[in-house]
N, C-alpha and C positions, 0 to 999 in steps of 0.2 A: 186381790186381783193382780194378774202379773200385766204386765205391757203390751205382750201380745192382745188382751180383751180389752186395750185403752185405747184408741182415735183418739190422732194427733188433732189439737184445736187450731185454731188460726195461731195463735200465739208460738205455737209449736210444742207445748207441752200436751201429754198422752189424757185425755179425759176417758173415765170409767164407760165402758158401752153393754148396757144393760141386754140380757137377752131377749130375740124379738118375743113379743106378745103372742099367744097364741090366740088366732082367733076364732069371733064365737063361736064359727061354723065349723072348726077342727082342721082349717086347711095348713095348722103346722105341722101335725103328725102326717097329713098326706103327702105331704115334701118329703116328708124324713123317709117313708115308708116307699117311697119312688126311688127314692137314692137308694135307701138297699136294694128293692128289684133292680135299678139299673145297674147297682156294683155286683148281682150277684150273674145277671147275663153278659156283664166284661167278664166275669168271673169264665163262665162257661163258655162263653168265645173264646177265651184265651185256652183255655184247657183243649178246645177244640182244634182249633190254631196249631196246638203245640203236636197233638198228635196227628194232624195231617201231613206236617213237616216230617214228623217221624215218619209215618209211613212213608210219605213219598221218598227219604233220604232209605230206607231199609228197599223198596221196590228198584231203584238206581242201583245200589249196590247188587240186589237179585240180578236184574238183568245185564251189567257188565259180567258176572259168573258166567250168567247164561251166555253170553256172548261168548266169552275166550272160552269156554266148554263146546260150543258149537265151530267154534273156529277151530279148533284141536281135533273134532271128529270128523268135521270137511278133511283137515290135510291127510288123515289118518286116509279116509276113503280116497280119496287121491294119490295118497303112496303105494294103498293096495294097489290100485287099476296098473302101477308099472311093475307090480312085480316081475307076471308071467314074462313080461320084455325083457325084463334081466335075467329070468330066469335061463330065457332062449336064448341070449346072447353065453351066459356062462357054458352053454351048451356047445354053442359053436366056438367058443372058445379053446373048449378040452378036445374039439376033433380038427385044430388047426394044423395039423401035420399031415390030413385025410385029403381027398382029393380037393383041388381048388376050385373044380368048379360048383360042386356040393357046396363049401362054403361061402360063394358067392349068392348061393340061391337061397341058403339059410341066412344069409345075412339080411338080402331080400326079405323074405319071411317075414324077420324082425322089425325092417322096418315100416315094412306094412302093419303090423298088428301096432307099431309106435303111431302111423297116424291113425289107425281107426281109433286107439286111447283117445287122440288127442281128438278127433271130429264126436267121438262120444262126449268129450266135457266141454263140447261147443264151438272146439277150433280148429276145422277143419285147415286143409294144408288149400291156398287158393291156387287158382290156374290162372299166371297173369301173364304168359308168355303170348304175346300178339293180342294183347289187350292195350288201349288208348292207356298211356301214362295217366293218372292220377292221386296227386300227392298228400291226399288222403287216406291212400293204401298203400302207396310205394313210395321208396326212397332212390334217388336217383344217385347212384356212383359216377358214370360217367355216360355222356351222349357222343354217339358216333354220326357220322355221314352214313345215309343208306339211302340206294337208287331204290331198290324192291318193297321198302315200305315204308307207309304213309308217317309222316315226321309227326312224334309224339307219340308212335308206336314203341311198346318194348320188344328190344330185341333179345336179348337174355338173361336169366333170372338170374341172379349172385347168389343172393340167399332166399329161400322161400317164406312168402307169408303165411298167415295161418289168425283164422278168424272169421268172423262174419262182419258187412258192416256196421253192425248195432256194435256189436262186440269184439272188436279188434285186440289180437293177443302182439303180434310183431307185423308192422310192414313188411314187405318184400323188400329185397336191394335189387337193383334192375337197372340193365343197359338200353338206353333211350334212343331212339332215331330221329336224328336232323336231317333238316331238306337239303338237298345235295350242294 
């Protein structure tokens, strides 16, 4: 008998510990035979466990692919939509020695067709000139004295905005009127 199947006595020495009795009803095989069902459903939880972990870790990896592939073909659609605008600009480019006022009008053109690009992907160009200041769409450069209009008025636009209010792309920069 090794030491392990010996209890410690009061004394502290290991006494022999006989195996339990099976009883007469058979309820030691039923022990035995529950421990294996229960070790063989750890068994299969764990084997389940292990591959749900895998799936989920291979579906994380799918969708970040999916991700930076979809984010590649967004910018791709988006470079298209400027081609034609560069296209026209290269155009008026090569007739820059042609008469000036044709160039201005083609220039025009361009930049028209640059903001329909841009009100097509949601961001249109705003109109905030003599609109009440609000510094949630405008950026204030500097505020002036003005008799003719109501203070908190913008009085001209620096740079233009472009957006909607769900979806703001740039504030405006905007000259502001004070009360006189």
């Amino acid at each position: 008998m090794t030491d392990q199947e010996r209890e410690p006595t009061a004394t502290g020495a290991a006494a022999p510990v006989d195996p339990p009795e099976p009883a007469a009803d058979g309820a030691a095989p039923q022990v035995h035979d529950e421990t294996a069902e229960l070790r063989a459903q750890l068994a299969q939880s764990d084997e389940r466990y292990r591959r749900v972990v895998a799936d989920y870790d291979n579906l994380r990896k799918r969708m970040a692919r999916d991700v930076d592939r979809e984010r590649e073909d967004e910018r791709a659609r988006v470079a298209a939509r400027w081609l034609p605008v560069l296209d026209n600009l290269e155009l008026a480019l090569q007739h820059a020695t042609a008469d000036p006022a044709s160039i201005v009008s083609g220039l025009e053109a361009v930049r028209q067709q640059a903001l329909a690009v841009l009100a097509d992907l949601g961001y249109p160009l705003r109109a905030d000139l003599n609109e009440p200041f609000d510094p949630n769409r405008h950026e204030a450069v500097a505020v002036l004295p003005a008799t003719d209009a109501e203070p908190g008025t913008i009085l001209q636009v620096i740079r233009p905005g472009y957006g909607t209010d769900e979806r703001p792309l740039r504030p405006a920069s905007v000259v502001v009127a004070k009360g006189a």
